[in-house]
GUPA-585066 format. One record per residue: z, y, x of N, C-alpha, C, O, CB in turn; residue in three letters. Coordinates in pm, whole numbers, padded with zeros to 5 digits, always signed. Each point is the difference from the previous one (the first is absolute). Glycine has a CB too. Layout:
<lobas>
ZYXZYXZYXZYXZYXALA...
</lobas>
This chain:
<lobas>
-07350+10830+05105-00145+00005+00009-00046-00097+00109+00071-00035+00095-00074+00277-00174UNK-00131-00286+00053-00049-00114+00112-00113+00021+00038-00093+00027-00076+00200-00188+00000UNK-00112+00153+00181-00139+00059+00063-00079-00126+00056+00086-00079+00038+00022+00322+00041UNK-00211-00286-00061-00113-00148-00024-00036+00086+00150+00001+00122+00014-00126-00234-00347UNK+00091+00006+00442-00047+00051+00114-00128-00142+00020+00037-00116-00015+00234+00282+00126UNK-00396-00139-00083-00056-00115+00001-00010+00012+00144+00051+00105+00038-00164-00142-00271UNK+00061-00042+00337-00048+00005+00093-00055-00167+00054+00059-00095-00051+00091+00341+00068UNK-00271-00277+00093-00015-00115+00040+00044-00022+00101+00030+00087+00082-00170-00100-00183UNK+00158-00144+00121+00067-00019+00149-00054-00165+00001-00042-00070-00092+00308+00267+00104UNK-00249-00221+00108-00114-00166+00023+00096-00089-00108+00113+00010-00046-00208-00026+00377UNK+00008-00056-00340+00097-00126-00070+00109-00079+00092+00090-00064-00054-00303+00017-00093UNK+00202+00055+00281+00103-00094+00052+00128+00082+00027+00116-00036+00014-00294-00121+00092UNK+00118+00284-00103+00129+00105-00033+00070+00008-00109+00122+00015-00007-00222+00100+00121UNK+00025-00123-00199+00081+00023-00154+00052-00180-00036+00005-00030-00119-00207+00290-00005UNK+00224-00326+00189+00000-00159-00036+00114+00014+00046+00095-00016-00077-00309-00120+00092UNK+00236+00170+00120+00083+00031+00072+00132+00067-00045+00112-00045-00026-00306+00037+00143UNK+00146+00121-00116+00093+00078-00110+00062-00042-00106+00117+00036-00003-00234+00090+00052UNK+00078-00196-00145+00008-00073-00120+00096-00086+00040+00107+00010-00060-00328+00012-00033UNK+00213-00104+00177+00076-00074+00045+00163+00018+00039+00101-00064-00030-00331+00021+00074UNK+00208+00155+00031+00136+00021+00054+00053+00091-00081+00117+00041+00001-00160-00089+00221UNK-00045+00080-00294+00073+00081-00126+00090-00104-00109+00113+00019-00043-00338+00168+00052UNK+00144-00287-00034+00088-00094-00074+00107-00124+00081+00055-00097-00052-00269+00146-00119UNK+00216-00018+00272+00111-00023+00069+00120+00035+00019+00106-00055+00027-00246+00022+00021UNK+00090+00165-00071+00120+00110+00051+00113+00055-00202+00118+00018-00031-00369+00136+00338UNK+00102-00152-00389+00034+00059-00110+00020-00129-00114+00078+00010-00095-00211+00233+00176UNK+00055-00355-00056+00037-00142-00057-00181-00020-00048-00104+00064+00021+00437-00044-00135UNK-00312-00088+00075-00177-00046-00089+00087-00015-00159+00060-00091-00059-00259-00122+00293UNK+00157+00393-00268+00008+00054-00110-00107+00121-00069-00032+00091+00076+00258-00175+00006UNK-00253+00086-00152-00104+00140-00033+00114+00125+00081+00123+00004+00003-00267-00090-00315UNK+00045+00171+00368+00069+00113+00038+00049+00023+00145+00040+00106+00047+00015-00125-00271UNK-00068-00134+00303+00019-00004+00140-00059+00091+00060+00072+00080+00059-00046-00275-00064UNK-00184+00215+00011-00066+00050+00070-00019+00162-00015-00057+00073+00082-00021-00306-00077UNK+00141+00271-00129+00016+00178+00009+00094-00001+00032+00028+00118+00022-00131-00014-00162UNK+00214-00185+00169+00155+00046+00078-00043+00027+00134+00019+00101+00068+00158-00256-00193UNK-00252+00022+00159-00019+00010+00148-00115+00083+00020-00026+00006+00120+00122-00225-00069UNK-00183+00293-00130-00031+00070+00063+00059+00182+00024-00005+00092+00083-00160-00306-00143UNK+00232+00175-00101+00109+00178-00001+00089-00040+00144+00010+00063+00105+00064+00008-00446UNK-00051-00120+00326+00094-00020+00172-00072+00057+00109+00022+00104+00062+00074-00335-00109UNK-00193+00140+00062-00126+00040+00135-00053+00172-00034-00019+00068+00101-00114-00377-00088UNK+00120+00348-00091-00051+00133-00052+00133+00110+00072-00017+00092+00080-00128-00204-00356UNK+00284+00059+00210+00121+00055+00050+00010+00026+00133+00025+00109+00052+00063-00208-00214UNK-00112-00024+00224+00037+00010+00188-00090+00067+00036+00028+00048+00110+00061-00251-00039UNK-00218+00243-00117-00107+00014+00088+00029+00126-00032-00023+00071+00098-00150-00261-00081UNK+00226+00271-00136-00018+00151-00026+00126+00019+00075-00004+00122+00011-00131-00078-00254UNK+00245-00081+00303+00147+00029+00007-00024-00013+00185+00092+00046+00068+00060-00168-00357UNK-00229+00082+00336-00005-00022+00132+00008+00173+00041-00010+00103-00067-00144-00375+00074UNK+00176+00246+00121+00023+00171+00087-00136+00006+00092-00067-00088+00054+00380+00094-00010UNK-00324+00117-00047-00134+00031+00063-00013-00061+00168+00109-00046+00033-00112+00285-00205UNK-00082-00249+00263-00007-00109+00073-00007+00158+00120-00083+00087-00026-00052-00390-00128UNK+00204+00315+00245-00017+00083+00089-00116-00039+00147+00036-00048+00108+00224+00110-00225UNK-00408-00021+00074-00076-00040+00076+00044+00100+00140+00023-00076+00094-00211-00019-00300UNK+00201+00212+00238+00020+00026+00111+00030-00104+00094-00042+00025+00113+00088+00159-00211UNK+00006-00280+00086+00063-00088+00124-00127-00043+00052+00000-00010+00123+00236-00085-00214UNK-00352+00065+00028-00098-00066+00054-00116+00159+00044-00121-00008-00022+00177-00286-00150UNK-00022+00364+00204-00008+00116+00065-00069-00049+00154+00072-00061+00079+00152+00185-00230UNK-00348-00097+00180-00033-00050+00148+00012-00164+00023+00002-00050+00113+00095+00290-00030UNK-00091-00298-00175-00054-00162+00027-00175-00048-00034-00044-00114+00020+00323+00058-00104UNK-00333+00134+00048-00127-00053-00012-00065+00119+00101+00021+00121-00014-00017-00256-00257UNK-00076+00080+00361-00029+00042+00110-00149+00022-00026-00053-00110-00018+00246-00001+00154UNK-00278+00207-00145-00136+00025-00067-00060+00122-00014+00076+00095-00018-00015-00257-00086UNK-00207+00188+00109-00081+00074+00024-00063+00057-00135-00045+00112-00025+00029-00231+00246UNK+00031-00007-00307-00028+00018-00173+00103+00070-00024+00101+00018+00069-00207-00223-00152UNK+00067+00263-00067+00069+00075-00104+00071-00117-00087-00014-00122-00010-00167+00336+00007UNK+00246-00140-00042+00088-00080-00082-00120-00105-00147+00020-00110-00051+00233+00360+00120UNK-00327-00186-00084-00109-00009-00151-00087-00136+00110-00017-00114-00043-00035+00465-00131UNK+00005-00305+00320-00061-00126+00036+00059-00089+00031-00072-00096+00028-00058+00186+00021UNK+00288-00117-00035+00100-00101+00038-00050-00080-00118-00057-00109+00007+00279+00232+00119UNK-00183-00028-00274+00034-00083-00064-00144-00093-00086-00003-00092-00082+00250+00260+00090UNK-00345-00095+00056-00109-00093-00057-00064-00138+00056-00075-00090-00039+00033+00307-00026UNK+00145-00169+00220-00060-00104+00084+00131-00131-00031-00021-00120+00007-00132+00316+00214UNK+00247-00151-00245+00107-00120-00078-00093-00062-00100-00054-00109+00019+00302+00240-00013UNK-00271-00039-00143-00077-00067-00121-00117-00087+00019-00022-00080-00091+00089+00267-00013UNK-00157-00185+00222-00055-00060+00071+00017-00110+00046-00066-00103-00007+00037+00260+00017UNK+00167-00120+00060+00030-00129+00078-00065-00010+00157+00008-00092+00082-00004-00023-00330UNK-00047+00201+00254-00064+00094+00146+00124+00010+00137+00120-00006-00029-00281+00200-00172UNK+00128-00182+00305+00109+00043+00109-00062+00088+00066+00055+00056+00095+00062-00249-00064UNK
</lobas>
């Protein structure tokens, strides 16, 4: 069974991609779903990231919800 995933991404990303996809897989039909079933693979197979370590490095008066709006911002 095959499952169709659409999603957007900039063009210099997906050019990009394209690229080293047919580098890696040849400049053939089919490069670019190898390389991306690959990228799909590593990214689901990775191990969970143990944030505790960064435990007491951000030094702050904000909540966690205003940290992160003032990142999306681009705020200090």
């Amino acid at each position: 069974m095959v499952e169709v995933i659409k999603a957007e991404v900039s063009e210099a990303l997906a050019k990009r991609f394209r690229k080293r996809a047919m580098e890696i897989y040849g400049y053939k039909k089919g490069a670019v779903k190898m390389a991306l079933e690959e990228a799909m693979k590593r990214f689901i197979s990775q191990s969970r990231v143990d944030w505790s370590v960064l435990r007491g490095c951000v030094k702050s008066d904000s909540t966690s919800v205003e940290l992160q709006h003032r990142v999306w911002k681009g705020t200090d």
